[in-house]
TIMI-2910 file (N, C-alpha, C, CB; in pm, 1 decimal, decimal comma, always signed):
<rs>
+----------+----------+----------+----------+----------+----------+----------+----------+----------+----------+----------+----------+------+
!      n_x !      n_y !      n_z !     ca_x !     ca_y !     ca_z !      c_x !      c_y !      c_z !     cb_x !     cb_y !     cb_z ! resn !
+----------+----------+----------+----------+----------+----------+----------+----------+----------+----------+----------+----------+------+
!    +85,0 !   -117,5 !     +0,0 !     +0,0 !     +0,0 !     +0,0 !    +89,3 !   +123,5 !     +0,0 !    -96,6 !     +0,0 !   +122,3 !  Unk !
!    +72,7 !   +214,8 !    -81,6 !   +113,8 !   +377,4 !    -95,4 !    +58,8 !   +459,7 !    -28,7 !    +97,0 !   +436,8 !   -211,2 !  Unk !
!   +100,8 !   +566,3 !     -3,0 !    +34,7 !   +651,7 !    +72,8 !   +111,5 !   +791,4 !     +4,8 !    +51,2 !   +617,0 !   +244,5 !  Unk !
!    +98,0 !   +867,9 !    -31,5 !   +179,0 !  +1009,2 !   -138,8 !    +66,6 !  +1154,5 !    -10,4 !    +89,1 !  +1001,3 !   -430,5 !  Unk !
!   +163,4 !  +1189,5 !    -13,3 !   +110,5 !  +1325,7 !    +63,0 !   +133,8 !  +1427,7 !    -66,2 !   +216,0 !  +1377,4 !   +226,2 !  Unk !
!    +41,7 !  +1486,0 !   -135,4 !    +33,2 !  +1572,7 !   -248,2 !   +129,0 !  +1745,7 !   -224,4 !   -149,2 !  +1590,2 !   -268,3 !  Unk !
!    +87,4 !  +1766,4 !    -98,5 !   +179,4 !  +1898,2 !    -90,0 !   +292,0 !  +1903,8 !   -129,1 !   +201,0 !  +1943,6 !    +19,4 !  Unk !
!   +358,6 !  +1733,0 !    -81,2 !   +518,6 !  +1760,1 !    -86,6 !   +603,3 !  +1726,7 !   -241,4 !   +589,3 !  +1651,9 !    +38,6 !  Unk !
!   +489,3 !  +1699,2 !   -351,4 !   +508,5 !  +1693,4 !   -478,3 !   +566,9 !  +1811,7 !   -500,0 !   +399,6 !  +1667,0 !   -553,9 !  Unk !
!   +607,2 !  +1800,3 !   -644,9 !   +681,2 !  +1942,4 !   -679,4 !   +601,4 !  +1980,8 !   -781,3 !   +843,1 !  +1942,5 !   -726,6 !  Unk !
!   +560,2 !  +2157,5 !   -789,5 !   +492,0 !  +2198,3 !   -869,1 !   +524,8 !  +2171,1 !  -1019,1 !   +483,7 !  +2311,0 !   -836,2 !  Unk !
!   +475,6 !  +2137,7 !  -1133,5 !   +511,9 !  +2154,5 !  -1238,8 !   +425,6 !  +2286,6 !  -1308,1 !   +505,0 !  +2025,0 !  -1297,6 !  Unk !
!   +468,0 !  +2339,3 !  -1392,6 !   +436,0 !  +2452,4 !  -1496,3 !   +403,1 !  +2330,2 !  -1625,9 !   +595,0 !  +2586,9 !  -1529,5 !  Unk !
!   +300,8 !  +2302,5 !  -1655,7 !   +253,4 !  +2217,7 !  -1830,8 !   +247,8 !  +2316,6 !  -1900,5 !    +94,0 !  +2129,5 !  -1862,4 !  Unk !
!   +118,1 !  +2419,7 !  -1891,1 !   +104,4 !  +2546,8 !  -1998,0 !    +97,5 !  +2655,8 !  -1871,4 !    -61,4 !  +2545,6 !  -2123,6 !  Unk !
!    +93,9 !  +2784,6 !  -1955,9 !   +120,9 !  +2903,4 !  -1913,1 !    -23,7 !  +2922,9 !  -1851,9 !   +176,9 !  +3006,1 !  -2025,1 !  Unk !
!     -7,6 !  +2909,7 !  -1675,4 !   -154,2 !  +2947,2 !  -1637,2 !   -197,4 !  +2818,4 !  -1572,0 !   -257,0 !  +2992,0 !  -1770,2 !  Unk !
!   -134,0 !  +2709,1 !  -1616,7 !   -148,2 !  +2520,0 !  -1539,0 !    -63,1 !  +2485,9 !  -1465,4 !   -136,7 !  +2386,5 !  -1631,1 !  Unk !
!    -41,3 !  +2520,5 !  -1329,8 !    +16,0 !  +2466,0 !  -1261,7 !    -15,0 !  +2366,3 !  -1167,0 !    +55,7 !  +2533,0 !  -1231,0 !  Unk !
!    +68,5 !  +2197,1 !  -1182,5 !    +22,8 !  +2059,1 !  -1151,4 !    +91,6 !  +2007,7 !  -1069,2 !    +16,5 !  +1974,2 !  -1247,1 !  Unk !
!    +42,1 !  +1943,4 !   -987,3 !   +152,8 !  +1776,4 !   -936,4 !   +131,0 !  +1653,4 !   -950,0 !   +177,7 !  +1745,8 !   -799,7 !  Unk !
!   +213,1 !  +1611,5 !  -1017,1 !   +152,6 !  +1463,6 !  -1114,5 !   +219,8 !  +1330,6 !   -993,8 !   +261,2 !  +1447,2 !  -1339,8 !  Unk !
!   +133,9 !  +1255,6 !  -1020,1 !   +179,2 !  +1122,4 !   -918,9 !   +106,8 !  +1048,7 !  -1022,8 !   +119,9 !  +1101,8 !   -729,6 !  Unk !
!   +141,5 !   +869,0 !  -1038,2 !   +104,5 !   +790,1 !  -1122,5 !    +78,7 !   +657,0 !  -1016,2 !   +211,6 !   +781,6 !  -1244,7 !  Unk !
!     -3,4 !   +652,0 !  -1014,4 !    -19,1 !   +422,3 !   -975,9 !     +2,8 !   +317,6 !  -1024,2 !   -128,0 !   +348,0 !   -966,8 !  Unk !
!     -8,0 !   +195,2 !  -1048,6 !    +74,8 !   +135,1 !  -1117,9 !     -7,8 !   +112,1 !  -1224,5 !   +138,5 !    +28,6 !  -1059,5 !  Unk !
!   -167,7 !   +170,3 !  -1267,0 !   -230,5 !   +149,1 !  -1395,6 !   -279,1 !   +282,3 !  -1406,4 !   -341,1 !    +32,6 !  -1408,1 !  Unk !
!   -275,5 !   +431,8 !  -1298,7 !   -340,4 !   +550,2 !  -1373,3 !   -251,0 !   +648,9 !  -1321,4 !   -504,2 !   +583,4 !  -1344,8 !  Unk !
!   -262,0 !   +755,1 !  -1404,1 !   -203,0 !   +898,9 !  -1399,6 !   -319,3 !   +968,0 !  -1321,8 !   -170,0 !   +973,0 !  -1560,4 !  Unk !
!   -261,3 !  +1043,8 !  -1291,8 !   -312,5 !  +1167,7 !  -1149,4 !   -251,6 !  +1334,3 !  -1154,9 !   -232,2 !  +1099,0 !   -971,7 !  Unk !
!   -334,1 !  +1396,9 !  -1214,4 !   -241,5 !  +1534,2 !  -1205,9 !   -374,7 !  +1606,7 !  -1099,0 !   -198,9 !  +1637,2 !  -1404,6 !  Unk !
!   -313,6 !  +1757,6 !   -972,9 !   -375,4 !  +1799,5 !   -971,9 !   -293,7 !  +1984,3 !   -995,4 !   -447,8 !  +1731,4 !   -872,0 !  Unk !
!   -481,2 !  +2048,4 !  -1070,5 !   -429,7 !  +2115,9 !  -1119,3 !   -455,9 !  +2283,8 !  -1093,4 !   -444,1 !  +2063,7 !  -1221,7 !  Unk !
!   -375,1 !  +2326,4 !  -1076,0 !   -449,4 !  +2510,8 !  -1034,8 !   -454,1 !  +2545,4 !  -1140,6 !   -367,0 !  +2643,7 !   -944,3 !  Unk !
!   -561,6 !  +2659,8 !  -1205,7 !   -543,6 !  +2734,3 !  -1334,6 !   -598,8 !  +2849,8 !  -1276,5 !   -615,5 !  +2678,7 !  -1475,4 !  Unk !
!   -532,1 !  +2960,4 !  -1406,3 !   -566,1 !  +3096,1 !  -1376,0 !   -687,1 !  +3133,4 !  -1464,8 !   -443,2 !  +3192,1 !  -1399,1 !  Unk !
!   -752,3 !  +3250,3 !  -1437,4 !   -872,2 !  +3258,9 !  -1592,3 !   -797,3 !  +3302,9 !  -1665,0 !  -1016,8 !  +3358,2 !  -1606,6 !  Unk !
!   -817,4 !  +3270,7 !  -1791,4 !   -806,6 !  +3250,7 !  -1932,0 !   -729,5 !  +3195,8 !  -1983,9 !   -803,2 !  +3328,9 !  -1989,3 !  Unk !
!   -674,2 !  +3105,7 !  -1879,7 !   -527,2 !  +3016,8 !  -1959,5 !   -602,9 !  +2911,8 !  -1992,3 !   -371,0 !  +2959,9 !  -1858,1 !  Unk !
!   -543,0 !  +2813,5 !  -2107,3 !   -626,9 !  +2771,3 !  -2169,5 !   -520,2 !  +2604,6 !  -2199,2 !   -679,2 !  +2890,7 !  -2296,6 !  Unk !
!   -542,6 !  +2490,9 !  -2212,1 !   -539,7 !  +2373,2 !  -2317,7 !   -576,4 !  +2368,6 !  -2450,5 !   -606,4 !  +2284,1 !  -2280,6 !  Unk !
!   -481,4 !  +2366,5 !  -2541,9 !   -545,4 !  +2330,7 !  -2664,7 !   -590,2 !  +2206,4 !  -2711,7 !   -478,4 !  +2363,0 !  -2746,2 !  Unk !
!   -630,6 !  +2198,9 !  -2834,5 !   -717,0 !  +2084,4 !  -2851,4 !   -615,0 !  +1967,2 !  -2874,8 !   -825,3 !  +2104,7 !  -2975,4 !  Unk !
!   -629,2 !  +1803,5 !  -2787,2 !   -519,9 !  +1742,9 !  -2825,4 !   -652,8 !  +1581,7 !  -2802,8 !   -342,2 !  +1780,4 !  -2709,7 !  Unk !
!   -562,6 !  +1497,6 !  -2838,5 !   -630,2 !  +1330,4 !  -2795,4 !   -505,1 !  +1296,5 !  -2768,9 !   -719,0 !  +1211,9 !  -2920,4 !  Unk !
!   -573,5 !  +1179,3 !  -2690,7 !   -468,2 !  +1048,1 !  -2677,3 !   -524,2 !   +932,7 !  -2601,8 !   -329,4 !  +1086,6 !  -2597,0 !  Unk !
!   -466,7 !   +826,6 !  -2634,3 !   -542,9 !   +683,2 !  -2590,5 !   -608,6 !   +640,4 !  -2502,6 !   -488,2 !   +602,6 !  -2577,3 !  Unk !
!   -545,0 !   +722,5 !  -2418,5 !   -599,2 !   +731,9 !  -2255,9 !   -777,1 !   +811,5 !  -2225,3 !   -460,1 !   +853,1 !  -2164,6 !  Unk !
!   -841,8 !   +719,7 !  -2161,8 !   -980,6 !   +775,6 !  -2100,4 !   -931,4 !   +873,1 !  -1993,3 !  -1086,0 !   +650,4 !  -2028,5 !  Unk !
!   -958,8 !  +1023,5 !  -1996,8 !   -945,4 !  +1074,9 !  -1929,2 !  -1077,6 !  +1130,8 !  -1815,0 !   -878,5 !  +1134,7 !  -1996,4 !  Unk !
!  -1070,2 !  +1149,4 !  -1730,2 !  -1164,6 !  +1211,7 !  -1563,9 !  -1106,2 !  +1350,5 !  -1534,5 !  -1126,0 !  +1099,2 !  -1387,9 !  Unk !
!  -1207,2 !  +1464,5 !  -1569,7 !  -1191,8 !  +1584,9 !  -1476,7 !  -1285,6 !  +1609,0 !  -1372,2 !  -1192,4 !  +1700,4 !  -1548,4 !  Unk !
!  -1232,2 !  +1643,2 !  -1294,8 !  -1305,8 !  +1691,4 !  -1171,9 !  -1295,3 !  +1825,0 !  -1115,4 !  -1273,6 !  +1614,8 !  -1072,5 !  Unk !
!  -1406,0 !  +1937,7 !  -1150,7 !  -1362,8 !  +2057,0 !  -1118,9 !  -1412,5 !  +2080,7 !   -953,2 !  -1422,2 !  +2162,8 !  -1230,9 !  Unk !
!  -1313,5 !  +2112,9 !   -903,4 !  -1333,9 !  +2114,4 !   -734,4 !  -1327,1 !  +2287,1 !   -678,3 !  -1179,8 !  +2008,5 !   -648,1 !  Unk !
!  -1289,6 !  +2348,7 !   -776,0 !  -1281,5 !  +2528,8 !   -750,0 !  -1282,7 !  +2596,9 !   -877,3 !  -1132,5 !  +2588,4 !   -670,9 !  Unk !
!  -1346,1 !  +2710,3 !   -892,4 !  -1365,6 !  +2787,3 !  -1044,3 !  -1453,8 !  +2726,3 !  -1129,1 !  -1236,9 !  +2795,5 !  -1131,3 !  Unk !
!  -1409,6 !  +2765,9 !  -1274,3 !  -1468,3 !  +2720,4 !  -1378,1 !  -1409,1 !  +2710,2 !  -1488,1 !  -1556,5 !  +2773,5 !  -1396,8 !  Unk !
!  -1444,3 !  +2588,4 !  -1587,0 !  -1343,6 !  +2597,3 !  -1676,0 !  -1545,1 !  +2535,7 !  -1802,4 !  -1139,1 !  +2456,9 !  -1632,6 !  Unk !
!  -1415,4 !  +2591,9 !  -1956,0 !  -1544,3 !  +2527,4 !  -2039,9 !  -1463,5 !  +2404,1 !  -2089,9 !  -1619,8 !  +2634,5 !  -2183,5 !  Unk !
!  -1520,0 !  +2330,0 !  -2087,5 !  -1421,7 !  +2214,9 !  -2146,9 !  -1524,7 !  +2136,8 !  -2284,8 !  -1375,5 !  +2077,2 !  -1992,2 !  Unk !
!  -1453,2 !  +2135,1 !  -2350,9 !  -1489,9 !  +2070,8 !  -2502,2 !  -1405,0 !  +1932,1 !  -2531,2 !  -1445,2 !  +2190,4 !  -2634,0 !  Unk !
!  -1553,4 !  +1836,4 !  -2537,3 !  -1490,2 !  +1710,8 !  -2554,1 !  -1558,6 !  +1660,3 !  -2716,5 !  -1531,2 !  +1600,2 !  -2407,1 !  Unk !
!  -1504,8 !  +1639,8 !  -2812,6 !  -1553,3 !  +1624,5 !  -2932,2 !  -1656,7 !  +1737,8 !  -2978,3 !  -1608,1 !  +1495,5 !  -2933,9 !  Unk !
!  -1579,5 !  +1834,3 !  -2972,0 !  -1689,1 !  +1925,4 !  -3049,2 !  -1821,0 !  +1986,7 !  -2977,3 !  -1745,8 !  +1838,7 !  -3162,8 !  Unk !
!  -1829,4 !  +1969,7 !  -2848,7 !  -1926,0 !  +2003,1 !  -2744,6 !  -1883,9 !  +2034,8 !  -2620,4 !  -2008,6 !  +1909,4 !  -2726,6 !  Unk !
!  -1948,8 !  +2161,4 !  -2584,5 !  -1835,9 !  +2284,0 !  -2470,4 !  -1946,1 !  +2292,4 !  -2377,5 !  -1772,9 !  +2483,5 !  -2540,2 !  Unk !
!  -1929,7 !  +2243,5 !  -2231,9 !  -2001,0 !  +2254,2 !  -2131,9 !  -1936,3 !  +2388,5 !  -2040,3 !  -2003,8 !  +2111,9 !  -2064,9 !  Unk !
!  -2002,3 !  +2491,2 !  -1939,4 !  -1883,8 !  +2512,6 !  -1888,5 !  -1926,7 !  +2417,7 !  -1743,0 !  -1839,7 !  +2689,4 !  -1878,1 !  Unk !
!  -1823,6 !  +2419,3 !  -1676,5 !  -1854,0 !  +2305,9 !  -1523,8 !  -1773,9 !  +2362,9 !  -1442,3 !  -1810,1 !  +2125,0 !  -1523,9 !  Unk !
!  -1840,3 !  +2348,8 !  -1317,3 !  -1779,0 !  +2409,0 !  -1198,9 !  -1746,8 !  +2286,6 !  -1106,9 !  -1878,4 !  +2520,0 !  -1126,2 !  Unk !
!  -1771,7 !  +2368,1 !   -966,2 !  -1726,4 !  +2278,6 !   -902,7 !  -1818,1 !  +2167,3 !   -822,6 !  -1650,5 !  +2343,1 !   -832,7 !  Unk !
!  -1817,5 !  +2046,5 !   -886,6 !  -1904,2 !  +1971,4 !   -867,7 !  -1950,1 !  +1852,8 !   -964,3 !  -1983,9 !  +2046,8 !   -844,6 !  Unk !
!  -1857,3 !  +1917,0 !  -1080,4 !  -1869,8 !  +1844,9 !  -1230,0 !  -1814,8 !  +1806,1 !  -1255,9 !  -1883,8 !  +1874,7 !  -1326,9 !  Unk !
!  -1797,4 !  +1693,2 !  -1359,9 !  -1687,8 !  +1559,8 !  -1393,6 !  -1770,4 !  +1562,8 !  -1552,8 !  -1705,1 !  +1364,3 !  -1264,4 !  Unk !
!  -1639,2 !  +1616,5 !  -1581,3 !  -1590,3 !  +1577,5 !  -1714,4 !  -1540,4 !  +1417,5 !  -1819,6 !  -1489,1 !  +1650,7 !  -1698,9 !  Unk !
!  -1566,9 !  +1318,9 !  -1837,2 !  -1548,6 !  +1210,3 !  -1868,3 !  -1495,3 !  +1194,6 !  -2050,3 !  -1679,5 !  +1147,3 !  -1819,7 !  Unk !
!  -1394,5 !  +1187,6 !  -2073,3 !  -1303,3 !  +1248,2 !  -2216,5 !  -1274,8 !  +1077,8 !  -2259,0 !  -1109,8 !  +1376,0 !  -2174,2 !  Unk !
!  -1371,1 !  +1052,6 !  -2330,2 !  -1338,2 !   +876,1 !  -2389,4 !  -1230,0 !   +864,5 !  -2469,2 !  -1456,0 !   +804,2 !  -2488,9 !  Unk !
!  -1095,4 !   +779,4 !  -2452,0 !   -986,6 !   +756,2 !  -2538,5 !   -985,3 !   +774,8 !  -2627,1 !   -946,9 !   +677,4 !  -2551,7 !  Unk !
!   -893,2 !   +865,3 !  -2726,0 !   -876,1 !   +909,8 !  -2850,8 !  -1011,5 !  +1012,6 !  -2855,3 !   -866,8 !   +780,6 !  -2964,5 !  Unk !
!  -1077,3 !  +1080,0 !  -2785,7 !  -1149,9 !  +1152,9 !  -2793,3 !  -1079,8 !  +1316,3 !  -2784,4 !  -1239,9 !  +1105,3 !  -2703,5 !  Unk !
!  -1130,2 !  +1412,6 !  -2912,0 !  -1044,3 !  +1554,7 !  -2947,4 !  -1095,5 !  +1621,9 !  -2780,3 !  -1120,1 !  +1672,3 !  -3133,8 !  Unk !
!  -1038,0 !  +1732,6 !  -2696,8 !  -1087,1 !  +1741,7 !  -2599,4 !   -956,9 !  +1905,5 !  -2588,7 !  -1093,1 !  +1581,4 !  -2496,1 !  Unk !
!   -994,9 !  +1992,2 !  -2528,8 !   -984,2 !  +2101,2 !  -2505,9 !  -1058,1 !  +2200,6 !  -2356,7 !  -1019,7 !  +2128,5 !  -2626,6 !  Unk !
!   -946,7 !  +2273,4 !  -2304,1 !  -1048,8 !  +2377,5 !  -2182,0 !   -998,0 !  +2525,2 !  -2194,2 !  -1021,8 !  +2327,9 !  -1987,5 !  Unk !
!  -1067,6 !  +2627,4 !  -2179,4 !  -1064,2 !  +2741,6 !  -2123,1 !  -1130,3 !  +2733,7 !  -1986,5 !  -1120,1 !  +2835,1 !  -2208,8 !  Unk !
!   -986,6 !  +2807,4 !  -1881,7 !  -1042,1 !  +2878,3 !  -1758,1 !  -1126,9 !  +2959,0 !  -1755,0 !   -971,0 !  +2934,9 !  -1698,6 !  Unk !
!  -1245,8 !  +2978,5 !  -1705,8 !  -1291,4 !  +3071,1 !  -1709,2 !  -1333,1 !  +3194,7 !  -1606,7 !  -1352,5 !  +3028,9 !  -1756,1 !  Unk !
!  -1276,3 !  +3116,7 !  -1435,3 !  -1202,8 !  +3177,8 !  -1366,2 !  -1096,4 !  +3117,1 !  -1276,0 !  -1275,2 !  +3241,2 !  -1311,7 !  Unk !
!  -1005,2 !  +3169,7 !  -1201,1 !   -966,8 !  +3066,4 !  -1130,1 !   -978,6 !  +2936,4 !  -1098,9 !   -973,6 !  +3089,9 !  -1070,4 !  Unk !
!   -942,2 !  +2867,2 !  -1040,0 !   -976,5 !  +2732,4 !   -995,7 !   -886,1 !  +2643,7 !   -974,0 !  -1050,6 !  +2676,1 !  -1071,1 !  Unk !
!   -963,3 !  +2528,8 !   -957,2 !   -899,2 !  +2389,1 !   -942,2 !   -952,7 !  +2299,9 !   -979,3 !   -872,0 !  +2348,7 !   -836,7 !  Unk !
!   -880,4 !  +2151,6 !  -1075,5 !   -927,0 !  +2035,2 !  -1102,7 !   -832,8 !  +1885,5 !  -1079,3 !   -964,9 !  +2058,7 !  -1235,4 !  Unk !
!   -966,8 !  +1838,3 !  -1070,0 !   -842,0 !  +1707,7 !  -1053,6 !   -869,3 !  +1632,4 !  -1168,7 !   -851,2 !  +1593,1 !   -906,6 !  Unk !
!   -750,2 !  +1575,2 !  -1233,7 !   -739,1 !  +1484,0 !  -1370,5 !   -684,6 !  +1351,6 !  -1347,5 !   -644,7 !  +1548,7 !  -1481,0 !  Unk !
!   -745,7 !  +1198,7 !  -1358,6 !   -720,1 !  +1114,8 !  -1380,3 !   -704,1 !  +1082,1 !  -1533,3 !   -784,9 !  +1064,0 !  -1312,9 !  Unk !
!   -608,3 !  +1012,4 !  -1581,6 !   -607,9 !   +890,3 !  -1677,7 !   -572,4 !   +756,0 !  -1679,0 !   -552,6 !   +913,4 !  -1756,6 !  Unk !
!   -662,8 !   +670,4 !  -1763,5 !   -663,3 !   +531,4 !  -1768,6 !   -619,4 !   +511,0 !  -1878,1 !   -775,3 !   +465,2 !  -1748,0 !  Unk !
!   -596,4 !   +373,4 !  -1909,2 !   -460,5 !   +377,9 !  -1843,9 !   -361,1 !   +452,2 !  -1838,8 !   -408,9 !   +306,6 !  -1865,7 !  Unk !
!   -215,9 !   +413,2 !  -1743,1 !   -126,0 !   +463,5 !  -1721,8 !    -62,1 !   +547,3 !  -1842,4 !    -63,8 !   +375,6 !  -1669,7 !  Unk !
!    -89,6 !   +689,2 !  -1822,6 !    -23,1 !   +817,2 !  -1867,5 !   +124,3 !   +893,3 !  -1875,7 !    -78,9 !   +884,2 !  -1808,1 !  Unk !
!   +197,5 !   +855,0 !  -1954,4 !   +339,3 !   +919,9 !  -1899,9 !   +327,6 !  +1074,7 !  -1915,4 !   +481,3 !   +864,0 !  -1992,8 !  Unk !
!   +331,5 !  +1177,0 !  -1847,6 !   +353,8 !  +1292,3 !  -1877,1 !   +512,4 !  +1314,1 !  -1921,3 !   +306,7 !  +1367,3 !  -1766,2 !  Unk !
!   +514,7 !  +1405,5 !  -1997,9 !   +646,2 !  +1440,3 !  -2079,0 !   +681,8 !  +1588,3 !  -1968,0 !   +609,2 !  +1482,1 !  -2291,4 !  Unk !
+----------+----------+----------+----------+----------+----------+----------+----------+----------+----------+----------+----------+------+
</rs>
């Protein structure tokens, strides 16, 4: 059994405005993430089923061509190889799982 205390991760910078701390298990990726408003993800896929969970702010997130915005309370569900994109739309926080195991670069 693991046990990871998240504070003592080290911040990463992904995009300008995403700042994360990524931890992995031995089958899923885990980022969590602060954003500022208007920093943004562009549109990308990849194999992996991805899980957002917005827990502070708001973001619009577009998963195939369809833009919800979701706060905090909402789960985002991004099916593998599915096109997927967010704008902040204010502050916040989310948490991101992927299935399977995700290498971040």
């Amino acid at each position: 059994m693991t046990f990871i205390d998240t504070r003592e991760l080290p911040v990463v910078v992904r995009k300008p405005g995403w700042r994360g701390r990524f931890f992995d298990s031995a089958s899923m990726s885990f980022v969590q993430y602060e954003f500022d408003a208007g920093a943004s993800i562009d549109e990308h896929f990849h194999s992996q089923e991805e899980v957002w969970q917005i827990v502070e702010g708001e973001l619009d997130i577009t998963i195939d061509g369809i833009t919800r915005r979701a706060g905090p309370g909402y789960v985002g569900i991004v099916p593998g190889n599915a096109k997927h994109s967010a704008v902040a739309v204010t502050d916040g926080r989310a948490f991101i799982v992927d299935y399977p195991l995700r290498r971040h670069e």
